[in-house]
Z-matrix of the N, CA and C atoms (Angstrom, degrees):
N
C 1 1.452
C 2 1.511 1 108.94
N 3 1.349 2 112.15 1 121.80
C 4 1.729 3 120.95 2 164.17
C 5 1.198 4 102.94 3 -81.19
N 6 1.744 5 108.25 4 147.69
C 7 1.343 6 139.65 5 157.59
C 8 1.902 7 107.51 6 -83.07
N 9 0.871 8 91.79 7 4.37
C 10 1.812 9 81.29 8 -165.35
C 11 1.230 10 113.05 9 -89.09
N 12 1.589 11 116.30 10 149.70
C 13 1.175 12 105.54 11 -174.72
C 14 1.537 13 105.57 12 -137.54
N 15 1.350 14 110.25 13 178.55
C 16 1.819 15 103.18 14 -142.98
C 17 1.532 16 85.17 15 -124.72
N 18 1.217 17 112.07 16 154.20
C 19 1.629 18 128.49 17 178.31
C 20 1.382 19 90.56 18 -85.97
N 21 1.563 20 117.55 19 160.24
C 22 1.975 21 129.92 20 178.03
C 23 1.665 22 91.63 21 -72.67
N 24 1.229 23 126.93 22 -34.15
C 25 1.499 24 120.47 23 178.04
C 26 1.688 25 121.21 24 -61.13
N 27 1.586 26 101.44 25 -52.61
C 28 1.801 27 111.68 26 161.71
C 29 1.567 28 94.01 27 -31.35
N 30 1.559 29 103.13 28 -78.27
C 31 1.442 30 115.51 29 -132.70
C 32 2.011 31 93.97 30 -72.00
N 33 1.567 32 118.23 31 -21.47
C 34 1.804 33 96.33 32 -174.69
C 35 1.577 34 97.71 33 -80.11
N 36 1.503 35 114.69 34 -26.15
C 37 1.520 36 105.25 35 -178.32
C 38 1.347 37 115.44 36 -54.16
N 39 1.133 38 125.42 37 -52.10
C 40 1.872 39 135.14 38 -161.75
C 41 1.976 40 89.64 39 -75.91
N 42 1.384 41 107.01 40 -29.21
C 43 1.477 42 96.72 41 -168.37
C 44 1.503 43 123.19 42 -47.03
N 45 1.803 44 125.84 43 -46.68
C 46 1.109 45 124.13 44 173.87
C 47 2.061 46 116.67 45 -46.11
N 48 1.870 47 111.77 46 -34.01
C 49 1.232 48 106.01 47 -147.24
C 50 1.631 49 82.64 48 -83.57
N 51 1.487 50 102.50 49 -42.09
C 52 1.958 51 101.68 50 179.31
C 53 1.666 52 107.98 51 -34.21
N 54 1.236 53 99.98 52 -52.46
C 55 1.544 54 101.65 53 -165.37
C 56 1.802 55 114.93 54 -70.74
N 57 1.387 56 103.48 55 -38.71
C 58 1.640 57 99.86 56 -173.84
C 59 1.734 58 103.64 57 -61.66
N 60 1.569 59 112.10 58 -34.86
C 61 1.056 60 126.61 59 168.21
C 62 1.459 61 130.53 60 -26.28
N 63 1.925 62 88.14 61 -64.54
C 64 1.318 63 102.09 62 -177.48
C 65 1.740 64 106.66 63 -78.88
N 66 0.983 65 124.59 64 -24.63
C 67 1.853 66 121.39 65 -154.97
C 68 1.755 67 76.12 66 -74.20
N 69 1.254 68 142.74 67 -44.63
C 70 1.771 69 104.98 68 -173.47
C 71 1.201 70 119.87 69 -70.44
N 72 1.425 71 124.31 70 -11.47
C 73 1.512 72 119.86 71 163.66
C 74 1.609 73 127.81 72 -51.81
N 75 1.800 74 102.43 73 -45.32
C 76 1.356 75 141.31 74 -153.81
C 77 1.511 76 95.11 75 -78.65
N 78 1.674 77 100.65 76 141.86
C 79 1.658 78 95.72 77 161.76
C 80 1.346 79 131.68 78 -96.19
N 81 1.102 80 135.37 79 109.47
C 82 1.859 81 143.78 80 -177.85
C 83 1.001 82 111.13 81 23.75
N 84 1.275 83 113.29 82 -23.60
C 85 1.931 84 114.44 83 -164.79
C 86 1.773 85 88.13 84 -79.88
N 87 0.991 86 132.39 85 -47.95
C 88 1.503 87 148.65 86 -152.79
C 89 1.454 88 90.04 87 -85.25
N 90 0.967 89 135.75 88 4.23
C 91 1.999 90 121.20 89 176.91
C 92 1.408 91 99.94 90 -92.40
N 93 1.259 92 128.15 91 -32.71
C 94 1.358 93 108.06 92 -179.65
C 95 2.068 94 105.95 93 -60.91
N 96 1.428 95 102.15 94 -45.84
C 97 1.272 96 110.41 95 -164.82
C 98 1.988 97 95.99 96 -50.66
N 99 1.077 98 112.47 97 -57.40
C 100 1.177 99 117.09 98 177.11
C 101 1.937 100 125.72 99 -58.95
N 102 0.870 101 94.19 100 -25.09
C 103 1.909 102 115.64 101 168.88
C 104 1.502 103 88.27 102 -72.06
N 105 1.488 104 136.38 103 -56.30
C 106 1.505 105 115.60 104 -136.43
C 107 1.760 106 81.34 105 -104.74
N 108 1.276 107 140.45 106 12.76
C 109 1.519 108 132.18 107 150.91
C 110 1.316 109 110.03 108 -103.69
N 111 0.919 110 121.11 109 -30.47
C 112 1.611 111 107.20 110 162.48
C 113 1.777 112 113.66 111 -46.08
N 114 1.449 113 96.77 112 -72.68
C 115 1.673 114 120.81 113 176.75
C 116 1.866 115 96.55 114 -30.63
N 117 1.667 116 126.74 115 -50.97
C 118 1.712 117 130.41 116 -148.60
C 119 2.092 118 73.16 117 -87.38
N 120 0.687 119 139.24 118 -54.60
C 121 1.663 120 160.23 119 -171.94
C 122 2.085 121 90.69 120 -26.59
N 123 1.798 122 81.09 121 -82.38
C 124 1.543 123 79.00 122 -170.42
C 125 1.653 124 124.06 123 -68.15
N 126 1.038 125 96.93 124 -25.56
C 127 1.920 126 110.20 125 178.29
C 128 1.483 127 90.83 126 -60.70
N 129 1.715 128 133.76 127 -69.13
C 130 0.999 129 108.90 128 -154.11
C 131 2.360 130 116.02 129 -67.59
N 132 1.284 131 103.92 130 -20.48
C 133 1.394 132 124.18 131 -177.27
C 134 1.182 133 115.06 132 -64.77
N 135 1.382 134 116.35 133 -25.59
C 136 1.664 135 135.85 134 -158.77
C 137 1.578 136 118.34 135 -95.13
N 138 1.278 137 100.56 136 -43.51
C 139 1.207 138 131.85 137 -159.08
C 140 1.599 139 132.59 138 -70.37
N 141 1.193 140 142.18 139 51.01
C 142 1.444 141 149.37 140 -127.67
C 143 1.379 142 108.83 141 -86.58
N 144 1.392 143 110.85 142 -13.36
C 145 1.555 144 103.02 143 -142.02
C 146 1.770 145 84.91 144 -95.53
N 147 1.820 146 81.30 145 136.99
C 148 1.481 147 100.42 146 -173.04
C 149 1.795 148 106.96 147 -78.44
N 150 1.545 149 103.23 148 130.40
C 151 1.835 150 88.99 149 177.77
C 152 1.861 151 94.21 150 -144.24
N 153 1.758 152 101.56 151 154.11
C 154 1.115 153 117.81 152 166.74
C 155 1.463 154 103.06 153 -103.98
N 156 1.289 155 111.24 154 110.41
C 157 1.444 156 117.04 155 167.87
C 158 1.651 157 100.02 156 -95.09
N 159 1.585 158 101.12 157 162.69
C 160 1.613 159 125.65 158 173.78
C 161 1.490 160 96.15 159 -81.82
N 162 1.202 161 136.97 160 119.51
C 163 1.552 162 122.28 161 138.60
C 164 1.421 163 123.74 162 -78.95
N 165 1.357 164 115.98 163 133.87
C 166 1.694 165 104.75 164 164.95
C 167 1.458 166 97.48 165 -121.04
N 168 1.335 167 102.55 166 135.12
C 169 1.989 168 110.73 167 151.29
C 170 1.143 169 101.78 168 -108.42
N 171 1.065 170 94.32 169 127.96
C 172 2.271 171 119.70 170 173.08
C 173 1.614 172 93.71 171 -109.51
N 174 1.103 173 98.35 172 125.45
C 175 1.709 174 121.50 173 175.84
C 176 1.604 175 114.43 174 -115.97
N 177 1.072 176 97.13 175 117.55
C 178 1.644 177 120.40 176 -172.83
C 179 1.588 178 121.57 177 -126.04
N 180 1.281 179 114.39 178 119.41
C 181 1.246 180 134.46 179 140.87
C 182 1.222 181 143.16 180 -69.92
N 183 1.326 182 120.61 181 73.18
C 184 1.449 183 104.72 182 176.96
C 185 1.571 184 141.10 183 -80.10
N 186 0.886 185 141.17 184 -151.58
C 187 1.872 186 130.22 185 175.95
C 188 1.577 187 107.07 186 -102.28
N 189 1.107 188 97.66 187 134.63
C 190 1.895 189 100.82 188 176.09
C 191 1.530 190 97.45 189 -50.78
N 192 1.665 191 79.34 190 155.16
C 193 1.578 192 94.54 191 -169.30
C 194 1.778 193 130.90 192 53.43
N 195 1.060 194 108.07 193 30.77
C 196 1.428 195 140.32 194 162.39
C 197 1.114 196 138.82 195 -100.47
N 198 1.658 197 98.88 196 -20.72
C 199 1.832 198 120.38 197 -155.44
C 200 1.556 199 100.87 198 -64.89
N 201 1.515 200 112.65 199 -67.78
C 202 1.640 201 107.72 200 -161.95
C 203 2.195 202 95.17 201 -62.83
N 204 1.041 203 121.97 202 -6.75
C 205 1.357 204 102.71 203 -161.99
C 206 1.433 205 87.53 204 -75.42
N 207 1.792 206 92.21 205 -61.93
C 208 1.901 207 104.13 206 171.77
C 209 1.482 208 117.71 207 -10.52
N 210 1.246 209 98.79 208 -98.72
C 211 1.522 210 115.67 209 160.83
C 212 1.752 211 125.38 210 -7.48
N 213 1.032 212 110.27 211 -55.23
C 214 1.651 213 125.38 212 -169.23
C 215 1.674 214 96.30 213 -65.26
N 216 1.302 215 108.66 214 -59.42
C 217 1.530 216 133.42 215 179.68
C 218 1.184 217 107.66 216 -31.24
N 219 1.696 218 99.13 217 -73.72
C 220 1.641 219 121.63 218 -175.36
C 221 1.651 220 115.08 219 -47.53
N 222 1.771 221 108.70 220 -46.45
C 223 1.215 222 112.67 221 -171.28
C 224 1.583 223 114.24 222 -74.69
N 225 1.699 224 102.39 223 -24.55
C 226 1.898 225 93.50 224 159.31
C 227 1.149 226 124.64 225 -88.35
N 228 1.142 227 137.11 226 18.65
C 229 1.277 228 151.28 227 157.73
C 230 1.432 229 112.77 228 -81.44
N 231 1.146 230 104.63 229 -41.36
C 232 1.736 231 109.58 230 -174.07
C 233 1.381 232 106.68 231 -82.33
N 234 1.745 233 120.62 232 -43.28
C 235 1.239 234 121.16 233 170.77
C 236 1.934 235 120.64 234 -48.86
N 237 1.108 236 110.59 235 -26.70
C 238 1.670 237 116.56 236 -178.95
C 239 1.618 238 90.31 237 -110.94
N 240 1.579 239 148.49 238 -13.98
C 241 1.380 240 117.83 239 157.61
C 242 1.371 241 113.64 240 -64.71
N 243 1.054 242 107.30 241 -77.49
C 244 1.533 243 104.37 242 163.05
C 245 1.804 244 148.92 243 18.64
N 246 1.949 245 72.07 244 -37.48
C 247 1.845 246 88.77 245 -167.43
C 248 1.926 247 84.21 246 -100.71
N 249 1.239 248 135.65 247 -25.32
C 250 1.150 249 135.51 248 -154.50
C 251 1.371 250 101.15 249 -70.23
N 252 1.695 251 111.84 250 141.37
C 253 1.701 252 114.26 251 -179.32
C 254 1.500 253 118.34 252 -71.53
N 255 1.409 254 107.74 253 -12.29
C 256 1.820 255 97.27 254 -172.36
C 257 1.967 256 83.55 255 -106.69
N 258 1.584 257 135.29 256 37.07
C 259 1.629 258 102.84 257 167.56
C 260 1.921 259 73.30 258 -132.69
N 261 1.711 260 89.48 259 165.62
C 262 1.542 261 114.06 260 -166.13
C 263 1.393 262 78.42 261 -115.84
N 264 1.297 263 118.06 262 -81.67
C 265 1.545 264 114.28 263 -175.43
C 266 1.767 265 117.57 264 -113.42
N 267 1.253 266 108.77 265 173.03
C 268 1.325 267 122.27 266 -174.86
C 269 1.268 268 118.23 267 -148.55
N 270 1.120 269 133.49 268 98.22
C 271 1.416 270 125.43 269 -170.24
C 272 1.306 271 123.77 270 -150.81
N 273 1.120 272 117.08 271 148.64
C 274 1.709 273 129.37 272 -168.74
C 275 1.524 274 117.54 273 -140.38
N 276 1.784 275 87.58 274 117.78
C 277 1.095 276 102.11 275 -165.34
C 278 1.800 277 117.33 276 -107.24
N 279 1.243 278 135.20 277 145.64
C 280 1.809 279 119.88 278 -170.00
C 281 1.382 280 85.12 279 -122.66
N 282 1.683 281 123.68 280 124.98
C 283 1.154 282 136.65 281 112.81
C 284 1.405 283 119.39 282 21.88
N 285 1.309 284 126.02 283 91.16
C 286 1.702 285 116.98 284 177.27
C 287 1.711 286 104.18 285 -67.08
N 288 0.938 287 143.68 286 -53.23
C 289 1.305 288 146.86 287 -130.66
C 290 1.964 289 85.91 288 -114.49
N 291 1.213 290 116.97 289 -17.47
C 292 2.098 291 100.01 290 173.47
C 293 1.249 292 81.60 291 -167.76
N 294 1.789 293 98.52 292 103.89
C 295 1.641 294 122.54 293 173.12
C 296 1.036 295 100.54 294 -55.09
N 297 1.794 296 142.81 295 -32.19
C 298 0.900 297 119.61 296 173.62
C 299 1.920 298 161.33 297 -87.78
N 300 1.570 299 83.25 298 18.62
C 301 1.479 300 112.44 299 162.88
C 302 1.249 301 117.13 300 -100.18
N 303 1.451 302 126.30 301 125.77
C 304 1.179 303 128.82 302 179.34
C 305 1.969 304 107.76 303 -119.01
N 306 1.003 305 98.04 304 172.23
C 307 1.879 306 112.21 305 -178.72
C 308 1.407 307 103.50 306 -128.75
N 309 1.701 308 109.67 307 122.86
C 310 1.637 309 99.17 308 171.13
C 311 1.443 310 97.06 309 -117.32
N 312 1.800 311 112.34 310 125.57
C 313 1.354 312 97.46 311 -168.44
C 314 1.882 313 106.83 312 -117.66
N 315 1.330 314 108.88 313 105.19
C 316 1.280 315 115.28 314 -148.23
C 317 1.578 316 81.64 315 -101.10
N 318 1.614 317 123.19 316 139.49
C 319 1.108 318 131.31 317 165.77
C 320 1.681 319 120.30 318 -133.96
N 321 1.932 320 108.52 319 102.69
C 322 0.903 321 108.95 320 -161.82
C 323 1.640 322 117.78 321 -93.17
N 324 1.295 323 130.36 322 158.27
C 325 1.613 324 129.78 323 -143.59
C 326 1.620 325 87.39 324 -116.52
N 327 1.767 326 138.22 325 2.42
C 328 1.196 327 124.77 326 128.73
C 329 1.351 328 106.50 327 -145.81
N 330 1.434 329 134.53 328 -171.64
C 331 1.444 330 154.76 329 166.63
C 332 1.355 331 105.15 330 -50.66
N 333 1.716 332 118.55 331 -21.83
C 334 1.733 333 95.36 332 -167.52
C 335 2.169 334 93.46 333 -107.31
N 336 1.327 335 78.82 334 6.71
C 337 1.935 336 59.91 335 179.87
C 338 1.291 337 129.41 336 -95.47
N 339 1.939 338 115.09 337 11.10
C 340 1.507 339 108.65 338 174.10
C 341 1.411 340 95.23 339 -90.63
N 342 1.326 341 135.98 340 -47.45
C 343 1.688 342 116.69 341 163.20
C 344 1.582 343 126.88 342 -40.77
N 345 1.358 344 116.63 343 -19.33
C 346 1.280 345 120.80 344 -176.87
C 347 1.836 346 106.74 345 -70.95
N 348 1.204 347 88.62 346 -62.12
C 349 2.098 348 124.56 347 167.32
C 350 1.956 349 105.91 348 -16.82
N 351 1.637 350 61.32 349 -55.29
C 352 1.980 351 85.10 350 -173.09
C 353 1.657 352 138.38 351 -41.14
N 354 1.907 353 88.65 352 -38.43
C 355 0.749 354 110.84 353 -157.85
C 356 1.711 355 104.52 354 -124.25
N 357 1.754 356 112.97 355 23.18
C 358 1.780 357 107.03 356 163.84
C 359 1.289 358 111.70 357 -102.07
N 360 1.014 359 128.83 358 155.05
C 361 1.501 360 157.37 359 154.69
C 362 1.560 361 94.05 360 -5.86
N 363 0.892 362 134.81 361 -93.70
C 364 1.280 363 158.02 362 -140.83
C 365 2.064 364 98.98 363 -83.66
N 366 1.349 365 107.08 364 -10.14
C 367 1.682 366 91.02 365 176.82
C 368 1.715 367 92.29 366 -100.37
N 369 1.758 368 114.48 367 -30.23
C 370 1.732 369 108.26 368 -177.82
C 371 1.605 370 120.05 369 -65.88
N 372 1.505 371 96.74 370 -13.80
C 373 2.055 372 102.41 371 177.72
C 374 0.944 373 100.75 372 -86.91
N 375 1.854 374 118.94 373 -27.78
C 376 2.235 375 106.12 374 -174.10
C 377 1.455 376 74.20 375 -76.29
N 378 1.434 377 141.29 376 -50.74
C 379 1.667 378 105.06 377 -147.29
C 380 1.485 379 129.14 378 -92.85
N 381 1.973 380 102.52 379 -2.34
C 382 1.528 381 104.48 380 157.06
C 383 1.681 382 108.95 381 -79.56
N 384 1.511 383 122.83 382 -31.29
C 385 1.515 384 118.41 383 173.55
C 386 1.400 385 130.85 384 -53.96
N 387 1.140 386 115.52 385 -29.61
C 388 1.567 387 132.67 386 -179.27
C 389 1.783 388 113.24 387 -102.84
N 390 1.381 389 105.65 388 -10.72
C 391 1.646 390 110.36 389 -178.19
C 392 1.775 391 103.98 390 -55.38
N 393 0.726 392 103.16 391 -25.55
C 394 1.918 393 97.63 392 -176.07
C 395 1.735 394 95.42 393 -104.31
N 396 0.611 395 116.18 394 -0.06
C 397 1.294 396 110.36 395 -160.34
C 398 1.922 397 110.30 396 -97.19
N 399 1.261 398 98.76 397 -23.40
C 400 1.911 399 135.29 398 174.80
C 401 1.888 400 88.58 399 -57.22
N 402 1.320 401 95.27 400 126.41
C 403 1.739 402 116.58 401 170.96
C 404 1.638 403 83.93 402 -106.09
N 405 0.702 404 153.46 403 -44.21
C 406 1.681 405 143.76 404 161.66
C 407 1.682 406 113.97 405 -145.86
N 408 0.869 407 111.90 406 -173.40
C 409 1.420 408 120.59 407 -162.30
C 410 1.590 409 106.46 408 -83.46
N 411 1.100 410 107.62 409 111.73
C 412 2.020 411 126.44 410 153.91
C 413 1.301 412 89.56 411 11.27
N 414 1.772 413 119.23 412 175.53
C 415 1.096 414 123.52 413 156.36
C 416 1.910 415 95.86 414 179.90
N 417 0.942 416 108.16 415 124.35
C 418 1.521 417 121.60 416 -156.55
C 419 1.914 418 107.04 417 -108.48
N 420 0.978 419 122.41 418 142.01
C 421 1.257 420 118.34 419 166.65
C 422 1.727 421 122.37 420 -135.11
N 423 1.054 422 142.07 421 116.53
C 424 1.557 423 151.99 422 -160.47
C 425 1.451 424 96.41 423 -65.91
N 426 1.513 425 129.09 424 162.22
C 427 0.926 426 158.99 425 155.38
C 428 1.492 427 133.80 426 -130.31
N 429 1.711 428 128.84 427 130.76
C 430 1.738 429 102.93 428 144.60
C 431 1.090 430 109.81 429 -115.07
N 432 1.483 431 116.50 430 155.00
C 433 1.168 432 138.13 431 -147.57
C 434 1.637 433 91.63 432 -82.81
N 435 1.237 434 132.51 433 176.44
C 436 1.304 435 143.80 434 -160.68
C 437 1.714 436 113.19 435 -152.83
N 438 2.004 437 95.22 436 -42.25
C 439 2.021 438 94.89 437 -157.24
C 440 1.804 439 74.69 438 -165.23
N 441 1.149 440 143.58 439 147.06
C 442 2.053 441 90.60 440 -22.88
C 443 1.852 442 104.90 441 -67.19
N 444 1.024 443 114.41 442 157.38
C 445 1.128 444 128.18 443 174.93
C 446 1.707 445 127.40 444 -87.13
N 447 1.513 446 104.39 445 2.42
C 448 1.734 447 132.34 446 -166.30
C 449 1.266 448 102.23 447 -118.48
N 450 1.341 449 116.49 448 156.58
C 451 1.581 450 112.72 449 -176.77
C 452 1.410 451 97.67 450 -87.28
N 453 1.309 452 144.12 451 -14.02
C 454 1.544 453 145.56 452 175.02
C 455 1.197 454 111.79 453 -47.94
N 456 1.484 455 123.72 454 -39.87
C 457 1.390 456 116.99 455 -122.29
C 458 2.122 457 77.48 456 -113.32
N 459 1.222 458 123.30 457 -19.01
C 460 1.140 459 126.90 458 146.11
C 461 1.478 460 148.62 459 -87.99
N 462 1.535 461 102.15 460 -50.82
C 463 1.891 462 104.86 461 169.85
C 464 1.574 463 99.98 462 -52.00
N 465 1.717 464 80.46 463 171.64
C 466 1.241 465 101.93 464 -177.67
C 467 1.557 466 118.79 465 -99.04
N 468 1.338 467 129.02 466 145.49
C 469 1.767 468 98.11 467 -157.73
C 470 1.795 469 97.75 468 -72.76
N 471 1.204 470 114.69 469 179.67
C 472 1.091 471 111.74 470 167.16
C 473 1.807 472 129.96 471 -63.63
N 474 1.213 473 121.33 472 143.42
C 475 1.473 474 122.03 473 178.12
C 476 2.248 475 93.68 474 38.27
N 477 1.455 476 100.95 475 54.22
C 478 1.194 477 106.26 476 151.99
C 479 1.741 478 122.16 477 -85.13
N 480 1.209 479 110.77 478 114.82
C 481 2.026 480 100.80 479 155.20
C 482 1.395 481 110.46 480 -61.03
N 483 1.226 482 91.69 481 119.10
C 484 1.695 483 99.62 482 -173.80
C 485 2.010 484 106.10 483 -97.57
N 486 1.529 485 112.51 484 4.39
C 487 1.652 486 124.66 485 -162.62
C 488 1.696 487 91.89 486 -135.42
């Protein structure tokens, strides 16, 4: 057993050879899985351009026995943020220990795109769908980002399957 431990640079370099490696083990079904880390591989390796993104975490409580509705809601919401040009990431996270707190961790690529967010189709149905669904009221907190410091190491690659 090694103690050693590998820098994210070691470990994305060797990542392509691990993987070509592994896909002849793997059965066909598993090449996409392996196509779309290759694809997150070179985007994040490639990628120079220095950016200050906005982070927001939105912290939510919803009411027991709400969770998978919650959830379902949230995750089509994130599936069409996702696609929007001013968000880098979109993500939703559930509470292991009280299913019923969730994290929406929206990371926007400037200042004008959580008003933008605000205002599509698809964020006003998650927020009339989930309006009853609130054990108390949202509560959001701002961020700037620090690391990665590259737009790679956040966007999404292009025409990524993100499911």
């Amino acid at each position: 057993y090694s103690s050693k431990s590998f820098s994210r640079h070691q470990v994305l370099n060797c990542l392509p050879y691990l993987l070509s490696s592994t896909a002849k083990l793997v059965q066909p079904i598993n090449k996409r899985i392996v196509s779309n880390l290759t694809t997150r591989h070179q985007s994040m390796t490639t990628s120079t351009e220095s950016v200050e993104y906005l982070c927001v975490h939105v912290f939510v409580t919803c009411k027991a026995g709400t969770e998978e509705a919650f959830l379902e809601a949230s995750l089509a919401n994130a599936r069409e943020s996702s696609k929007e040009e001013g968000i880098a990431r979109f993500d939703v996270v559930q509470q292991i220990d009280d299913p019923t707190k969730f994290v929406l961790v929206e990371v926007y690529k400037n200042g004008d795109a959580p008003a933008a967010h605000k205002e599509t189709a698809h964020y006003l149905k998650w927020r009339e769908t989930v309006a009853d669904m609130m054990a108390e009221p949202r509560s959001a907190l701002k961020f700037k980002n620090h690391f990665p410091a590259v737009s790679g190491g956040w966007d999404y690659p292009e025409g990524a399957k993100l499911e």
